[in-house]
GUBA-438789 format. One record per residue (C-alpha): residue number from 1; chain; y, z negated, x. Coordinates in steps of 0.1 Angstrom, whole numbers. Each point is the difference from the previous one (the first is absolute). Example, Ala and Ser with C-alpha at 12.3 -4.5 7.8 and 13.67 -1.06 7.14 Angstrom:
// GUBA-438789
REC, nr, kette, north, up, east
REC, 1, A, -45, -78, 123
REC, 2, A, 34, 7, 14
//
This chain:
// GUBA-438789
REC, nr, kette, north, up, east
REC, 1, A, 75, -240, 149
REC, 2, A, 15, -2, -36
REC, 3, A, 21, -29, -14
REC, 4, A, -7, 2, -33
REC, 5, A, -33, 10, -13
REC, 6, A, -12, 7, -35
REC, 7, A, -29, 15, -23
REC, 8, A, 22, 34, -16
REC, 9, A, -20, -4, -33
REC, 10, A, 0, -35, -4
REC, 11, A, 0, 4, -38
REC, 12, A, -36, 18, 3
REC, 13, A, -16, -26, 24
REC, 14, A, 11, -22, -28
REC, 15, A, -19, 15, -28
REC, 16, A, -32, 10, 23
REC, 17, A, -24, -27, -12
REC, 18, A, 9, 10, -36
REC, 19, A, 1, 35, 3
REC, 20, A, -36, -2, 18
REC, 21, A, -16, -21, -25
REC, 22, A, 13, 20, -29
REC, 23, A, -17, 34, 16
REC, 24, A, -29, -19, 9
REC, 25, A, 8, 5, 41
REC, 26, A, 1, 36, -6
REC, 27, A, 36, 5, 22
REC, 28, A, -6, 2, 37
REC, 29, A, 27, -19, 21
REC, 30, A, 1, 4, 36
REC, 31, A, -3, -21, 26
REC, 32, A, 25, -20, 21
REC, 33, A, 37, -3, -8
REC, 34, A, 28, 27, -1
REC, 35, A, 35, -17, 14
REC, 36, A, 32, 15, 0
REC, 37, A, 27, -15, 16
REC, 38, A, 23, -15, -31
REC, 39, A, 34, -1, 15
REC, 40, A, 3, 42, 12
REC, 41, A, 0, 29, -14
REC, 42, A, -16, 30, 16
REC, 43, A, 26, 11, 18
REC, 44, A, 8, -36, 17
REC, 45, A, -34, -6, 5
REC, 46, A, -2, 35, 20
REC, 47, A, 31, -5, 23
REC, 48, A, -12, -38, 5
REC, 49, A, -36, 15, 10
REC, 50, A, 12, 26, 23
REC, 51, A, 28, -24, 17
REC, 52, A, -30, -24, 9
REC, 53, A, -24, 26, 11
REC, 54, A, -2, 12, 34
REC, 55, A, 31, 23, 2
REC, 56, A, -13, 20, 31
REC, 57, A, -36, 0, -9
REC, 58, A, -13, 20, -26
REC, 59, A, 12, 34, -1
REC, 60, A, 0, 25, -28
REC, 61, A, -5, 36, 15
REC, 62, A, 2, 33, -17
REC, 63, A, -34, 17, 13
REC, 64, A, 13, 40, -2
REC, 65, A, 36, -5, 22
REC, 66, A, -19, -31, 18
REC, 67, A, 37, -22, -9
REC, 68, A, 1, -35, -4
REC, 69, A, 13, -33, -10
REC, 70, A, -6, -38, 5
REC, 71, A, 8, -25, -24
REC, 72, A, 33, -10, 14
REC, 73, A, 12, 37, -2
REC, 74, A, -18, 4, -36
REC, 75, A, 19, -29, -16
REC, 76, A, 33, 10, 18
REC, 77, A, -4, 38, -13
REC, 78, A, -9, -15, -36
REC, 79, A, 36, -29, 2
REC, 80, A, 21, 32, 13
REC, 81, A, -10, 17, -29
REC, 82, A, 2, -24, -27
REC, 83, A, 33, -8, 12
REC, 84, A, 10, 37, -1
REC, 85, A, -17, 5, -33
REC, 86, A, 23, -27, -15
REC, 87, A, 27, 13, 14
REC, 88, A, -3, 33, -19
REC, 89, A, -11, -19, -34
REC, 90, A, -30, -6, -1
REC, 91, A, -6, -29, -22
REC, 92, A, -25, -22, -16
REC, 93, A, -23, 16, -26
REC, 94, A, 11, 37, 8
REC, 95, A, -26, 24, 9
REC, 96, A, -7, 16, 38
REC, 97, A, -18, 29, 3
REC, 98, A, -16, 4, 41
REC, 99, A, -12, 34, 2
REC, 100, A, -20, 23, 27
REC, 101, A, -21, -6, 29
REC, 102, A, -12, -32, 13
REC, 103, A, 21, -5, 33
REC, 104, A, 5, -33, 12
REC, 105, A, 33, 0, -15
REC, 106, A, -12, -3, -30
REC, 107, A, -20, -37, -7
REC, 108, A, 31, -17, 19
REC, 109, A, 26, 18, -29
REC, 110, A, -27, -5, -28
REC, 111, A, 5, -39, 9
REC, 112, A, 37, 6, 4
REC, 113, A, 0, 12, -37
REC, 114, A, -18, -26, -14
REC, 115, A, 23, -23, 20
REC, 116, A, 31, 11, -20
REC, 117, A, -18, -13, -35
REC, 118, A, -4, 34, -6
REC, 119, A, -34, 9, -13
REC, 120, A, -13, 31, 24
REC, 121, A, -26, 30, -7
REC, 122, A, -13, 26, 20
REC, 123, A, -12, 35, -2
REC, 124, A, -15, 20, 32
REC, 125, A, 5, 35, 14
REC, 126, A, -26, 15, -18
REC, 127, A, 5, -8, -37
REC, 128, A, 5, 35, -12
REC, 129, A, 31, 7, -25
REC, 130, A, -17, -11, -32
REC, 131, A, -10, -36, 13
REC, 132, A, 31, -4, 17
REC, 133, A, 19, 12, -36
REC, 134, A, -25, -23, -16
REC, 135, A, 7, -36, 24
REC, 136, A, 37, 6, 4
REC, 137, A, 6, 5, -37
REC, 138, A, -19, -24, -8
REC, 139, A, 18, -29, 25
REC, 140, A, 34, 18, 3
REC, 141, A, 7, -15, 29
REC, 142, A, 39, 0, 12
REC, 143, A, -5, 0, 36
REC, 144, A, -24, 25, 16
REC, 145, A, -6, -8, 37
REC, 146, A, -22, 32, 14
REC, 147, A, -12, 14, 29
REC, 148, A, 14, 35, 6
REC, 149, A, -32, 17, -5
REC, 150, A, 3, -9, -32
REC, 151, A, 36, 8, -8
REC, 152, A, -10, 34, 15
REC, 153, A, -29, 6, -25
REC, 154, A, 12, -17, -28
REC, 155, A, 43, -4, 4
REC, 156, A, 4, 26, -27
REC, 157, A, -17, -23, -28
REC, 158, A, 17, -30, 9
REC, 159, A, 33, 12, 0
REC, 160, A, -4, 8, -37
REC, 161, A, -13, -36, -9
REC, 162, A, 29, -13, -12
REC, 163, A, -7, -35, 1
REC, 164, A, -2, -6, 39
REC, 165, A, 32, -11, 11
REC, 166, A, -3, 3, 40
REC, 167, A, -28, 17, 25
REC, 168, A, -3, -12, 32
REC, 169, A, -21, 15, 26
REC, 170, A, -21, -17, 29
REC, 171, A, 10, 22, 24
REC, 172, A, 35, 10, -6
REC, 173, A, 9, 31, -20
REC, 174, A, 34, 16, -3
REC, 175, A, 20, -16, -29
REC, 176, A, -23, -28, -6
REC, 177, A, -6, -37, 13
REC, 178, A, -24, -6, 26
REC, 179, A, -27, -26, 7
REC, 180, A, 5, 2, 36
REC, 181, A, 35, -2, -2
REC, 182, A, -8, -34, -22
REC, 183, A, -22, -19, 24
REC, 184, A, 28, 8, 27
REC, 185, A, 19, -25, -18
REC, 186, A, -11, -35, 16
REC, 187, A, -6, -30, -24
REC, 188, A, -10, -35, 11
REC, 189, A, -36, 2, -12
REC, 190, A, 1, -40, -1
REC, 191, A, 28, -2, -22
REC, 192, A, -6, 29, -21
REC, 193, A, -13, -19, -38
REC, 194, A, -17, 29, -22
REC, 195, A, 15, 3, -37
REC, 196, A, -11, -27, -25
REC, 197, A, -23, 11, -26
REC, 198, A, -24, -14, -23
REC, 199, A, -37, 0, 2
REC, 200, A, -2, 21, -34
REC, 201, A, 24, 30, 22
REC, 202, A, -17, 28, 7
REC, 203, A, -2, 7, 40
REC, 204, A, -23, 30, 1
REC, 205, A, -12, 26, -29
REC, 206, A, -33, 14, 13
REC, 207, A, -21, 30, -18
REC, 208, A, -30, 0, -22
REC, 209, A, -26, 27, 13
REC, 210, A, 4, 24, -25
REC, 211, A, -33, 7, -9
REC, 212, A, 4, -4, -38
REC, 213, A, 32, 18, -1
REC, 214, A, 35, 1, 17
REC, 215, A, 3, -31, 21
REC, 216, A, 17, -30, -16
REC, 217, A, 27, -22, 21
REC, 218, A, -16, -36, 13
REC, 219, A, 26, -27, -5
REC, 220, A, -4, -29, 26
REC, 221, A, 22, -28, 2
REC, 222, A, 12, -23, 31
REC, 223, A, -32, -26, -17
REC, 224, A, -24, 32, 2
REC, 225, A, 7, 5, 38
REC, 226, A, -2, -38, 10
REC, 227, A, -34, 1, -17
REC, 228, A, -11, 34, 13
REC, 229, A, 7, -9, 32
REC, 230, A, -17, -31, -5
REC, 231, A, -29, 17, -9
REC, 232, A, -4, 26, 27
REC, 233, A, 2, -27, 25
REC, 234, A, -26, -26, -15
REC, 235, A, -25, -14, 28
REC, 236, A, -36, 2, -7
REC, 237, A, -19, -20, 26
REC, 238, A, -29, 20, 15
REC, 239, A, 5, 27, -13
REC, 240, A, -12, 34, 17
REC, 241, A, 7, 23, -28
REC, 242, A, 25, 9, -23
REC, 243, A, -1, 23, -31
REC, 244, A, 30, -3, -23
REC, 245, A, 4, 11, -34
REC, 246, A, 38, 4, -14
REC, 247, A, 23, 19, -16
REC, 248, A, 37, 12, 5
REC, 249, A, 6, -25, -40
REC, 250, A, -23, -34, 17
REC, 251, A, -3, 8, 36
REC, 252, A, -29, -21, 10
REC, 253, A, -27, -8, -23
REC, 254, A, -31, -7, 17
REC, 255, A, -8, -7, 32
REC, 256, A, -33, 5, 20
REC, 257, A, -5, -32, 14
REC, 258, A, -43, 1, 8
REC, 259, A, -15, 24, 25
REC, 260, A, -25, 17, -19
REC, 261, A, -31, 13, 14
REC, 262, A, 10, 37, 2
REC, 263, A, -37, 10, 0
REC, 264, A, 3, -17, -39
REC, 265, A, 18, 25, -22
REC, 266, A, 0, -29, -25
REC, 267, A, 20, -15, 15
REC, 268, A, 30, 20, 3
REC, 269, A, 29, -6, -20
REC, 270, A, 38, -5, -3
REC, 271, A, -2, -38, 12
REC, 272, A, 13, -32, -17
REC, 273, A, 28, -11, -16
REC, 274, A, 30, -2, 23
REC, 275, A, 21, -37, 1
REC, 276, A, 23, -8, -31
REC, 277, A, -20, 33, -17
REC, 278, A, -16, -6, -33
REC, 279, A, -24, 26, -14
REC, 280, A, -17, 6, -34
REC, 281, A, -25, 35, -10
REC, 282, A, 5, 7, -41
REC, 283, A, -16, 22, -19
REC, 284, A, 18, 28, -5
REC, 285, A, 3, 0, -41
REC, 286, A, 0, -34, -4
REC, 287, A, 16, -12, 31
REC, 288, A, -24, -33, -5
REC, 289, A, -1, -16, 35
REC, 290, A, -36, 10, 15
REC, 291, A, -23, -21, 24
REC, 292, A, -15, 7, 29
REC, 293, A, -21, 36, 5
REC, 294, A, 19, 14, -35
REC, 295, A, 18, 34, 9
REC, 296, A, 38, -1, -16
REC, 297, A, 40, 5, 11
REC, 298, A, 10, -17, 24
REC, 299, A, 30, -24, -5
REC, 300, A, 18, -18, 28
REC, 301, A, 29, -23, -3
REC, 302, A, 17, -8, 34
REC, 303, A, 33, -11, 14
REC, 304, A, 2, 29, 15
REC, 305, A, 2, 21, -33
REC, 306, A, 29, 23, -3
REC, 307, A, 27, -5, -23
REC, 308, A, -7, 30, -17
REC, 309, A, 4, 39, 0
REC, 310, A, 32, 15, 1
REC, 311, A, 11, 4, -33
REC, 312, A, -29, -15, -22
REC, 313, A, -8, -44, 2
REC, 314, A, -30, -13, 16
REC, 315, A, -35, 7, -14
REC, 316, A, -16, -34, -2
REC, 317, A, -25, -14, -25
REC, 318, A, 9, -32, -22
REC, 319, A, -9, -20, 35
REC, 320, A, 17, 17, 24
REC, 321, A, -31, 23, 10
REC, 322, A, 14, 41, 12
REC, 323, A, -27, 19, -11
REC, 324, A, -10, 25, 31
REC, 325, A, -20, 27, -17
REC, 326, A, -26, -6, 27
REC, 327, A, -40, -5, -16
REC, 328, A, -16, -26, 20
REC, 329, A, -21, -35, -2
REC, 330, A, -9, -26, 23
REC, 331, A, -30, -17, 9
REC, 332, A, -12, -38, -3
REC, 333, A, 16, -7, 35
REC, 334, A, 33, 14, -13
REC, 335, A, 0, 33, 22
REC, 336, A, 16, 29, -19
REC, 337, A, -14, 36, -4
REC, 338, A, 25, 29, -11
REC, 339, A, -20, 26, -24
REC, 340, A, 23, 22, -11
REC, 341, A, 38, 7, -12
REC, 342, A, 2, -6, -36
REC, 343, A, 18, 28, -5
REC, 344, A, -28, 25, 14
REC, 345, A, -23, -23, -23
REC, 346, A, -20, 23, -27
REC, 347, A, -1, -9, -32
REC, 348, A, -27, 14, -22
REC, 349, A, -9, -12, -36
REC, 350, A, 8, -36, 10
REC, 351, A, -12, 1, 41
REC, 352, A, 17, -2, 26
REC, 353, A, -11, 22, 26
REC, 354, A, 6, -7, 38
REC, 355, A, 6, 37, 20
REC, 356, A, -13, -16, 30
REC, 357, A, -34, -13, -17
REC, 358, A, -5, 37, -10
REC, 359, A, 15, 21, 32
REC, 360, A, -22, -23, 23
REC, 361, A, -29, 16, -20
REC, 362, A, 13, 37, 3
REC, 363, A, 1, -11, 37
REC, 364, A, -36, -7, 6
REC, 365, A, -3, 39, -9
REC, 366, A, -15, 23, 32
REC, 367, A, 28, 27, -6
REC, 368, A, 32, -24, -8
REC, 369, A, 23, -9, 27
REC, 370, A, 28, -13, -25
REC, 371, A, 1, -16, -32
REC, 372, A, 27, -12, -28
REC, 373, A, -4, -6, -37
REC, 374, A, 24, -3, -29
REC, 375, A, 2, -3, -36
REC, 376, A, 6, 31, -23
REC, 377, A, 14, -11, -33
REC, 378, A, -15, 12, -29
REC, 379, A, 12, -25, -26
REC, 380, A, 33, -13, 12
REC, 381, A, -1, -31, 23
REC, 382, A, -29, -14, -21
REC, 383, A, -31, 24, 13
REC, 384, A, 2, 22, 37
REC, 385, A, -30, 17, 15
REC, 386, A, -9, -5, 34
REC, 387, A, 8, 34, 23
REC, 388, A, -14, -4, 36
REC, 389, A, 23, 23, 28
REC, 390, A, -23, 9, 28
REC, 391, A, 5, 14, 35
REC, 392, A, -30, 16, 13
REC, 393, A, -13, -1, 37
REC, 394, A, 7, 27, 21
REC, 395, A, -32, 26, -6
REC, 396, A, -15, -19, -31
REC, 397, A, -8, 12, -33
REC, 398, A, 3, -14, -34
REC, 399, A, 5, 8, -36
REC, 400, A, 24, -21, -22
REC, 401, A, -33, -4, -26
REC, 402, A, -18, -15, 33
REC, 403, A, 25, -22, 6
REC, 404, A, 2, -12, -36
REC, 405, A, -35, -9, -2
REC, 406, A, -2, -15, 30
REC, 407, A, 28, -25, -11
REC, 408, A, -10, -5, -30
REC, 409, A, -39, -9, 6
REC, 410, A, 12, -31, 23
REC, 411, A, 30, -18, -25
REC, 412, A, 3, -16, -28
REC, 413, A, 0, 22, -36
REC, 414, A, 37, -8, -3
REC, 415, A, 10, 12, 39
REC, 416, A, -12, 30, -1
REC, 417, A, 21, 35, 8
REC, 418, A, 1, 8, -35
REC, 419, A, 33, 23, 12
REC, 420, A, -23, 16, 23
REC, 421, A, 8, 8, 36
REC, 422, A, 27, 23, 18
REC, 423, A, -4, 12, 38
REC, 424, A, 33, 2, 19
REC, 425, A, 4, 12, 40
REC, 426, A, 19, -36, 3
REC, 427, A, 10, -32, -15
REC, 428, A, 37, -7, -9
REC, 429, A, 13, -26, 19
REC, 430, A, 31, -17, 13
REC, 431, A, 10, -1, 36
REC, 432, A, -18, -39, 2
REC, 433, A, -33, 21, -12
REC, 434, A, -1, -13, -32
REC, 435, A, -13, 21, -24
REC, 436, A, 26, 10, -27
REC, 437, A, -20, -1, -32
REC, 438, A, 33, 8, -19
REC, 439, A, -4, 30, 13
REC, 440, A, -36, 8, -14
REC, 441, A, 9, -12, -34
REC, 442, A, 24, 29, 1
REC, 443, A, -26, 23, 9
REC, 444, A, -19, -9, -30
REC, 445, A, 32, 1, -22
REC, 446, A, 4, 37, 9
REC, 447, A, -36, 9, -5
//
C-alpha cells in the first residue's frame, strides 16, 4: 500500500549491536519492524487512507442520538471543514481548541483541524472550571470550536481569555460561525491537498493523567502519529489476546503477544515489547541498566515518543530512554511485569518500598475489604514510614494495633507500618478507580 517505506529511527537500529553489547543485552527490543510511510505526513497519509477505504462501508455512529456517518461522508465533513477553517485563518502551527460532547461532528472536524497544519487539542464537557482554566491557559488556543453545551456552561470564562481570537460553534449559535454551516460548503474531496508540514509539527497535544499534579500538555508531531498509528495497527499472527500497556507520552509499549494460561497467575503480565520499541529497567539511584528479574524504572525509547511537554523539552536519558516512573522487571523470556509507580515508591533508610507488596498483605486480613499504603516523611525525601489506609468489610471488626501486627509479622524489617494504620469509610479515588494516594499523603500532612 505505501510507496516509500522506511525504519523512523534508523539512527537507533544503527547503534543496536553496540548499544547491546555495551549493557551486556540488558535493553529489550521488540519484535518485528515498525514502517512509516516516508513520503506523507499524518495528515496526507489520513486523507490517502480514507480515499482508498471503503467509502460506504464502515460507519461511525454516535450510540446516545443513534446518528451516523460512513467514510465517504466522514472525509467530506472533515475537507468542508478544513477548507472553511482556512478560510477564517487558520494556519499552520496555530493552536485549535475542540471542546464539548462527543457527537459525530466532532472526529471529522478534529481531522479538519489537523488538516490546516494547525496543531488541535481537546477538552470535553465535563472538565470543571479549574481544569478547563488550567488546559486553555496553558495551550491558548486562538480558535475555540465548541459544542453549545459547553458555551452554555462555560461562555462566561472564555470570553474573558483574551488570547482566543474566534469561537465557533458545532451547532450554530447566534453571532458565531457554525460547523454545520461549514460542511455545507462542498469541496472536491479528491482534489482537496492538506497543509504541508513537517514531521517535527505538532498535530495533536494530548494530556498527562494528572495523578502527580496538574496535568501537563503532550506534544505529538505529524512523525509521532505516523508511528502511533503504526503501532496500534501491528498484526500479530495467532494471536487471541491482547493486553496493552501505554501511555498518553509513548502510546504503546508492550504488547501481549502469548496466551497465557489464565489458571497461572505467573503468568500474567503487561506483554512484550511492541515493534521499533526498545526497553531498558535501571535502578532507580544509579540508573545502571538492570538484567532480567531486577526490579527498576522503566525506560522506553520509541518513535512514537512525544516531542515533549508544553512548555518544558523532552525528558530523555543520555540515549534517548523517557523515563516512565513505572517500577517493573522482566523475566528471562523478555515478558514485562509492572510493580509499582515510582512515585508511590517508599523510601525508608535506603529501601525502596513497593505499596502493592505491602497492601496485598493488609489484604489477606479477614476484616479488610480495601487497602493502600504510602510513605510518611519523617526525614525529608531521604527516610518515610510505611502508613497502611484500610477499608473494612461491611460488619467486621478491627483495631489499628491488630492491623499493625498483623502486617508487620509477615514482611521484611524494613516494610513494616512503622507510621501505623488509619481506618477510613472509603478510599480516595479518581473516576478510572485509581486510588489517589496524593490524597492520603495529605491526610497525614494534616495529622
Amino acid at each position: 500500500m505505501f510507496t516509500q517505506l522506511i525504519k523512523l529511527l534508523s539512527f537507533i537500529n544503527a547503534m543496536r549491536d553496540m548499544e547491546v553489547s555495551e549493557q551486556n543485552n540488558m535493553y529489550v527490543h521488540g519484535e518485528g519492524e515498525l514502517m512509516v510511510p516516508a513520503h506523507l505526513n499524518f495528515s496526507k497519509f489520513v486523507l490517502d487512507r480514507l480515499r482508498k477505504g471503503n467509502l460506504d462501508g464502515a460507519r461511525l455512529r454516535y450510540c446516545i442520538t443513534g446518528e451516523e456517518l460512513n467514510v465517504r461522508e466522514l472525509t467530506q465533513r472533515a475537507v468542508s471543514t478544513a477548507a472553511a477553517l482556512m478560510r477564517l485563518g487558520v494556519a499552520r502551527c496555530e493552536v485549535v481548541m475542540v471542546a464539548g460532547e462527543l457527537c459525530t461532528a466532532y472526529l471529522p472536524t478534529v481531522l479538519a483541524v489537523v488538516f490546516t497544519g494547525a496543531a488541535c487539542t481537546s477538552i470535553d464537557l465535563e472538565c470543571g472550571s479549574a481544569i478547563l482554566l488550567h488546559k486553555f491557559n496553558l495551550t491558548k488556543p486562538k480558535y475555540v470550536i465548541c459544542t453549545r453545551l459547553f458555551w452554555e456552561r462555560y461562555g462566561d470564562i472564555l470570553t474573558g481569555l483574551d488570547y482566543i481570537k474566534t469561537f465557533i460553534c458545532f451547532d450554530g449559535l447566534d453571532n458565531m460561525e457554525s460547523v454545520e454551516d461549514m460542511v455545507k460548503c462542498h469541496v472536491d474531496v479528491d482534489a482537496f491537498q492538506p497543509v504541508d508540514v513537517s514531521g517535527n509539527d505538532v498535530g495533536l497535544i494530548m494530556y498527562s493523567s494528572g495523578t502527580t499534579g496538574m496535568s501537563k500538555g503532550v506534544l505529538l508531531t505529524h512523525q509521532n502519529l505516523l508511528a502511533r498509528f503504526e503501532l496500534t495497527g501491528y498484526v500479530y499472527p495467532d494471536v487471541k489476546l491482547m493486553n496493552i500497556y501505554a501511555s498518553s507520552e509513548l502510546n504503546i509499549i508492550t504488547k501481549t503477544v502469548i496466551v497465557f494460561d489464565e489458571s497461572n497467575a505467573e503468568n500474567i503480565c503487561v506483554g512484550v515489547v511492541a515493534p521499533g520499541v526498545t526497553v531498558k529497567v535501571v535502578n532507580v539511584e544509579t540508573r545502571e541498566a538492570l538484567g532480567p528479574e531486577q526490579r527498576g524504572e522503566i525506560c522506553v525509547r520509541s518513535p512514537a515518543l512525544m516531542k515533549g511537554y508544553l512548555g518544558a523539552p523532552l525528558p530523555v536519558d543520555e540515549q534517548g530512554f523517557y523515563p516512565t516512573g513505572d517500577l517493573g522487571y522482566y523475566d528471562i523470556k523478555k515478558r514485562f511485569y509492572l510493580v509499582d509507580r515510582l512515585t508511590d515508591v517508599i523510601c525508608y533508610i535506603g529501601y525502596m518500598v513497593s505499596p502493592g507488596d505491602i497492601e496485598s498483605v493488609l489484604l489477606q486480613h479477614p476484616a479488610v475489604s480495601e487497602a493502600a499504603v504510602v510513605g510518611k516523611p519523617v526525614g525529608g525525601e531521604v527516610v518515610e514510614l510505611p502508613v497502611g489506609f484500610v477499608v473494612l468489610k461491611p460488619g467486621a471488626v478491627a483495631t489499628v494495633d491488630e492491623l499493625q501486627e498483623y502486617v508487620d509479622q509477615r514482611v521484611s524489617r524494613y516494610m513494616q507500618l512503622r507510621g501505623g494504620v488509619r481506618i477510613l469509610h472509603e478510599l480516595p479515588r479518581n473516576p478510572r478507580r485509581k486510588i489517589l494516594r496524593k490524597r492520603l499523603r495529605d491526610i497525614l500532612a494534616l495529622e
